[in-house]
matplotlib code that plots the C-alpha trace (Angstrom):
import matplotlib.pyplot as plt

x = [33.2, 36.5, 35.9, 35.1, 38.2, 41.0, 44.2, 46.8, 46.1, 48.7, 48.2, 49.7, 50.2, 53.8, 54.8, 53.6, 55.6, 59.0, 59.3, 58.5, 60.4, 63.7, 63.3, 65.6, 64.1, 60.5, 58.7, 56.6, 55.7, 54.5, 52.8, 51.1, 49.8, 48.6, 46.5, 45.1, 44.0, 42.9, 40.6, 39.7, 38.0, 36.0, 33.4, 32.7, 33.3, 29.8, 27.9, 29.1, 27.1, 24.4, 23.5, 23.8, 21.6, 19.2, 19.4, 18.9, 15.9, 14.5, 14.6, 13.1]
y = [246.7, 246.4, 242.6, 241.7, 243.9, 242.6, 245.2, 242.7, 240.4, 238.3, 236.8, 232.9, 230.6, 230.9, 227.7, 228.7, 232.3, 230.6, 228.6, 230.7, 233.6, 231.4, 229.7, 231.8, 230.8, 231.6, 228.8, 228.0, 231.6, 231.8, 228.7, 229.7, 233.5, 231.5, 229.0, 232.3, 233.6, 231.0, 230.0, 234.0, 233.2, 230.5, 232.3, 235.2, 232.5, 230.6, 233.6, 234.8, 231.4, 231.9, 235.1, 234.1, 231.0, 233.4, 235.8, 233.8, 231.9, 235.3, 237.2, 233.4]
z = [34.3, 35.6, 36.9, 32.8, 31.2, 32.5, 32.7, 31.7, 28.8, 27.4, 23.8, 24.2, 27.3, 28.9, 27.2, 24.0, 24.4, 25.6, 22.8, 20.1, 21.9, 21.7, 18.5, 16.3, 12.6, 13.5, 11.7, 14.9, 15.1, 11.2, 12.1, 15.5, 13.2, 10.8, 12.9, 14.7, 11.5, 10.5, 13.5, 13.4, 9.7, 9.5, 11.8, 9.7, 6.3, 8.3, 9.0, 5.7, 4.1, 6.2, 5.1, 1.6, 2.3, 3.3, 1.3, -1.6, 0.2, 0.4, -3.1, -4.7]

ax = plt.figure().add_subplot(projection="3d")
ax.plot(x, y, z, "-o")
ax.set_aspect("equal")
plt.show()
């Protein structure tokens, strides 16, 4: 278990983090949270359409 958790997890590349860490109006870091979220929805928007797909296949 402690092979597939690792203990120290950081959350962008070092590039990424040095330039949004000195970039002083944070537009790149609006921009980089919104692409996460955005990446982070459109899974749950398919399986979402799926099961209405489905479900609607079902109760006809």
């Amino acid at each position: 278990m402690l092979i597939v958790v690792p203990f120290d997890a950081e959350a962008q590349c070092a590039m990424c983090r040095a330039v949004l860490e000195s970039e002083s109006s944070g537009k790149a870091a609006e921009g980089i949270n919104n692409g996460i979220v955005y990446l982070m929805a459109i899974p749950y928007v398919l399986v979402a359409g799926l099961f209405y797909f489905i479900y609607r296949k079902m109760r006809t």
